[in-house]
C-alpha positions in Angstrom: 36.1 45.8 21.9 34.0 46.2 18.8 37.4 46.8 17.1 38.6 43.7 18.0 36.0 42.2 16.8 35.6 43.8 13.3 39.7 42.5 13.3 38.4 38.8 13.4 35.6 38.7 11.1 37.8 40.4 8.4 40.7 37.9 9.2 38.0 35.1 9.0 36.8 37.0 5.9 40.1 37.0 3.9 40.7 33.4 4.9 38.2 32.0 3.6 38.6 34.1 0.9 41.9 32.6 0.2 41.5 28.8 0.8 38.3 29.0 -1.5 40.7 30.5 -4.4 42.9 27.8 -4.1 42.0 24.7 -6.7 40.9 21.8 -5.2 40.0 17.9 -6.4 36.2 17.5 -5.2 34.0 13.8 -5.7 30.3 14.4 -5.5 27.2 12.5 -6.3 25.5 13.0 -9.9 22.5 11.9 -11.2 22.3 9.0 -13.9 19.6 9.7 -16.2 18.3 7.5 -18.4 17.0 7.7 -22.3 16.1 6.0 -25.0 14.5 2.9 -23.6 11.2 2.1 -25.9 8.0 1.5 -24.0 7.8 -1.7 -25.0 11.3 -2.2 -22.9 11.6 -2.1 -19.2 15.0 -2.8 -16.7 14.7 -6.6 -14.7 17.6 -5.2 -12.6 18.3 -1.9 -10.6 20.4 1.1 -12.1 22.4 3.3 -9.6 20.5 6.5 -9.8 23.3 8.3 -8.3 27.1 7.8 -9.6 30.2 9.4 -8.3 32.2 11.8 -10.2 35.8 13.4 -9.0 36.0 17.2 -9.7 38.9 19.3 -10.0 37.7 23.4 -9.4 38.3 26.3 -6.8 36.9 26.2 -3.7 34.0 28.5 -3.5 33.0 26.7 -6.9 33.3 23.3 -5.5 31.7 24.6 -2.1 28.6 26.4 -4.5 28.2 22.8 -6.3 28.1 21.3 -3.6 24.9 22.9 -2.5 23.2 23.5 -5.8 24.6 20.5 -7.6 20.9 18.4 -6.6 19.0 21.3 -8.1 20.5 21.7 -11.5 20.2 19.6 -14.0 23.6 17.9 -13.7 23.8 14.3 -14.9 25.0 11.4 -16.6 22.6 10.6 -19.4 22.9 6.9 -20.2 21.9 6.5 -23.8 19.9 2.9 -24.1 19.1 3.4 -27.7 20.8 0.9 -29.1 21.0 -1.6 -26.1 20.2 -5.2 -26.7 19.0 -7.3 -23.8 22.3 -7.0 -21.6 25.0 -4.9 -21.7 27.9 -3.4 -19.3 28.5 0.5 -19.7 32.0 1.2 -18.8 31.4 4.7 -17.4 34.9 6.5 -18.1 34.8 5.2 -21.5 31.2 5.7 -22.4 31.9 9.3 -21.2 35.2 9.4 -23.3 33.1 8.3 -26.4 30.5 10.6 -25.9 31.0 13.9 -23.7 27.9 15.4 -24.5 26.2 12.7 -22.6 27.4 14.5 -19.5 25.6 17.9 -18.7 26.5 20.6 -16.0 25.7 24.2 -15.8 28.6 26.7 -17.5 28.7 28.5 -14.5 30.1 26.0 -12.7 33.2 26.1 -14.1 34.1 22.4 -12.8 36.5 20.2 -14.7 35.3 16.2 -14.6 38.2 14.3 -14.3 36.4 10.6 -14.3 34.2 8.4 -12.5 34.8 7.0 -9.2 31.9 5.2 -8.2 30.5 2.7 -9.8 33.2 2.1 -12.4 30.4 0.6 -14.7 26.8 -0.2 -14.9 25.0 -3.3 -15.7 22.0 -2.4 -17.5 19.6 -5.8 -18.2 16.1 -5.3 -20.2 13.2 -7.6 -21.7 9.7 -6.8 -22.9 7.7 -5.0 -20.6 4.6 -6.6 -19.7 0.9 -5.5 -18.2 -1.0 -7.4 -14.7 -3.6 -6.5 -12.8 -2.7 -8.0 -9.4 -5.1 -8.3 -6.1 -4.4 -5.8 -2.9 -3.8 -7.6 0.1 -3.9 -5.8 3.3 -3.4 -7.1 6.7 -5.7 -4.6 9.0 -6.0 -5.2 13.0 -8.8 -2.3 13.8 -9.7 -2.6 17.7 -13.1 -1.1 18.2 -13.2 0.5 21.7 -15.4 -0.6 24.6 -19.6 -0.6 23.4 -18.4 -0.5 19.4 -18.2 -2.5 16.5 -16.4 -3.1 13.4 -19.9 -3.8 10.6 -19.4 -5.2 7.7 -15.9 -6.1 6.0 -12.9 -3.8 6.2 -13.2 -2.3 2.6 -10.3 -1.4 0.5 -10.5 0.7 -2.7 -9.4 -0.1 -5.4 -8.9 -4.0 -4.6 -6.4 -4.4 -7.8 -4.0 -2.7 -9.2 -2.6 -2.4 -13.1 1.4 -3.0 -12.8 3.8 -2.6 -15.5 7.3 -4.4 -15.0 9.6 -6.6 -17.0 7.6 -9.5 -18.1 9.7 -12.2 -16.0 9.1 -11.1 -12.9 5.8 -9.8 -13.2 4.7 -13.0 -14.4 5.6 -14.7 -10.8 3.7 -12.0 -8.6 -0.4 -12.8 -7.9 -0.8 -9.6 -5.1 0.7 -6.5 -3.7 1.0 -6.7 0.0 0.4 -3.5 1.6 2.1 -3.1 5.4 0.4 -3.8 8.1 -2.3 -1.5 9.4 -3.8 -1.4 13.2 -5.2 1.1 15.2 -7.0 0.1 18.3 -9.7 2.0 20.9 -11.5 3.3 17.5 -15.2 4.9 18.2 -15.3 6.4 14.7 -15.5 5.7 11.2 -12.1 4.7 9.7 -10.7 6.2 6.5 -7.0 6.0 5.8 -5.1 6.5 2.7 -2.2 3.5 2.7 1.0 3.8 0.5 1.1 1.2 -2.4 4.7 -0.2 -4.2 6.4 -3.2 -5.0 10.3 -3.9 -3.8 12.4 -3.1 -6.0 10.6 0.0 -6.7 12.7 1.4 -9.9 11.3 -2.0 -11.6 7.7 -1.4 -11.7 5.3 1.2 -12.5 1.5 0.7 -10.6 -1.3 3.0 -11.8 -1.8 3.9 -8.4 0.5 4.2 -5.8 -1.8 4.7 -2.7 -5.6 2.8 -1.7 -8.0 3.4 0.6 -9.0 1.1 3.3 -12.2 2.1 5.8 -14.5 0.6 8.5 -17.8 1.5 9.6 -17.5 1.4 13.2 -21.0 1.8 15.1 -22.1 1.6 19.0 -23.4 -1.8 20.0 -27.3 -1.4 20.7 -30.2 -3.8 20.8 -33.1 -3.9 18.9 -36.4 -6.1 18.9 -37.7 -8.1 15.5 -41.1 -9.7 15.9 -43.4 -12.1 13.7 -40.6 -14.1 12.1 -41.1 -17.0 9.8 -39.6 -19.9 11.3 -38.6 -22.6 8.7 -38.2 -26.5 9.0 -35.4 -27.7 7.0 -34.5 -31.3 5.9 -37.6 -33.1 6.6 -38.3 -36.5 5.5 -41.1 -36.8 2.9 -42.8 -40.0 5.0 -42.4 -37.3 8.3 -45.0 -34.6 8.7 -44.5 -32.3 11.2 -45.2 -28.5 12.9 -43.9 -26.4 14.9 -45.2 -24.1 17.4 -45.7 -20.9 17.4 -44.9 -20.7 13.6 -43.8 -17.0 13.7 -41.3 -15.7 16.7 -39.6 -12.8 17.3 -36.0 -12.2 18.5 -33.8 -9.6 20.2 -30.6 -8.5 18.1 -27.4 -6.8 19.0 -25.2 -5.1 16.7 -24.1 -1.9 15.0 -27.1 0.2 16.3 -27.7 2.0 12.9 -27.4 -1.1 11.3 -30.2 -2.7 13.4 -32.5 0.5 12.6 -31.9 0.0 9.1 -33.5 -3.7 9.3 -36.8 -5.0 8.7 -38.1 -9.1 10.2 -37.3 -10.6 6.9 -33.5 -9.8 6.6 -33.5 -12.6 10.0 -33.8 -16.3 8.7 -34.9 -18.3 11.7 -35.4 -22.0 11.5 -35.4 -25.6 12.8 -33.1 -28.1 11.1 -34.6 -31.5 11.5 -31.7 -34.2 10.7 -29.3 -32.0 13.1 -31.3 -31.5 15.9 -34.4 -33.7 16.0 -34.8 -36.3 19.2 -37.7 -38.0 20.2 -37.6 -37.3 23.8 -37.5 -33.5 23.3 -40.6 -31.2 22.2 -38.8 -28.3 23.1 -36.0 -26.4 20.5 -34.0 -23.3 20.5 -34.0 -22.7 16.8 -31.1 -21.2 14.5 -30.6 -17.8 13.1 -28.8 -16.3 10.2 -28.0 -12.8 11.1 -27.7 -10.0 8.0 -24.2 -8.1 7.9 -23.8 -6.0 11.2 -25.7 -8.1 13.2 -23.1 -9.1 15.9 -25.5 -12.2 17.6 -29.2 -13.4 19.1 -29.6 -11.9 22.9 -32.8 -14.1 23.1 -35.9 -15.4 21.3 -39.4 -14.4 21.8 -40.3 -16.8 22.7 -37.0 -18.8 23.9 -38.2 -22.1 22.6 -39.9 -23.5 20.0 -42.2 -26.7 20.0 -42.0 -29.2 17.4 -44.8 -31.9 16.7 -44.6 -34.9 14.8 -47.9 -36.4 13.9 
């Protein structure tokens, strides 16, 4: 049995031995590198960083380039020296012009017979120009039951520096970053987003990721007493007072939030010209609630009285 089976890997052995020996005609994809282009230039359309190139070689060299072809340093280099604002580079011909251009290991052994795929390449460039544009993010964070988002959603940094070709850079305002949304959160939220601008290969950002967190605390309740109240938008010819003139009030919100308050981050007053009537003594006044502060449970008292003399 084992002798039967040394028989077949040795068949299988000189077989492939064989058919790799024999010379084949091979395409496979090459880089298309690019030099020469000042820093003061930059592409307003795409280059095909990959082109197609037909082969002729044995086949254990063809099936070894294959697999190491992406690793090597193997490429068209596309000289843009001397390119004025648009220009078409025939491929065969730029290659026939200049076969230097085109770099493979020696070991290879590889013939390159021409260029399949694309046939030429459209290369386009202008002055390359300098905006810092806003971050946009579109974030849906779901506190879970008994929390709280407090504050704003913060994203760091909020603008970017861009570099692109000065005609379409000139018509963007904002890099939109996809949309973000988690949901059930009873934690802090720090996430590290991916930044870039379609097409890719014509911009360069300063930073290709931001950060984007929430503060997310449990909901508690916390008392404030001896509050100012203020009257607002009183007549000069009407004098009038309210009663008590200092209340208190019962907040909800981010719990650490509301321990990090004092009375006088609450604003709690009585707007006359909104909500004066002559038949009522009695007011529930208005509150403006600090950052984290989700609303007013109650007053203390509930009411106020106002008095005009």
């Amino acid at each position: 049995m084992q002798i039967k089976v040394g028989s077949v890997i040795l068949a299988i052995l000189l077989w492939f031995f064989v058919v790799t020996d024999i010379e084949y005609f091979f395409d496979l994809d090459i880089p298309l590198r690019i030099d020469g282009l000042s820093d003061e230039k930059a592409f307003n359309n795409e280059i095909p960083e990959l082109i197609t190139a037909r082969f002729r070689g044995k086949g254990h060299t063809l099936l070894w380039a294959n697999m190491t072809m992406p690793l090597s340093e193997t490429g068209l280099v596309l000289d843009l020296t001397k390119t004025k604002s648009t220009q078409v580079y025939y491929l065969n011909e730029y290659f026939a012009e200049h076969p230097d251009k085109f770099i493979m290991p020696r070991d290879y052994k590889l013939d390159l017979l021409h260029f399949v795929e694309p046939e030429s390449v459209w290369v386009s460039v202008e002055s390359m120009a300098h905006k810092e544009l806003n971050v946009n993010v579109q974030a849906d964070i779901e506190p879970a039951l008994g929390y709280m988002v407090v504050g704003d959603i913060r994203v760091e940094p909020s603008k970017v520096m861009v570099h692109g070709p000065v005609s379409l850079l000139n018509e963007l305002t904002s890099i939109t970053v996809p949309p973000f949304q988690v949901s059930d959160v009873d934690a802090d939220v720090s996430v590290s987003l991916p930044l870039s601008l379609e097409p890719t290969q014509l911009y360069i950002l300063d930073t290709t990721a931001i950060n984007l967190s929430a503060d997310i605390q449990s909901i508690g309740s916390v008392e404030f007493l001896n509050i100012p109240i203020r009257l607002e938008n009183v007549p000069r010819n009407v004098e009038i007072s309210v009663i008590p003139q200092v209340i208190g009030l019962e907040a909800e919100g981010g719990l650490d939030r509301l321990l990090e308050l004092e009375p006088e981050d609450f604003i709690v007053s009585f707007d006359y010209r909104a909500n004066w009537n002559q038949n009522e003594q009695l007011y529930v006044p208005e509150a403006v609630l600090p950052v984290g502060v989700k609303r007013v449970n109650r007053f203390i008292p509930d009411k106020i009285e106002i008095v005009q003399k």
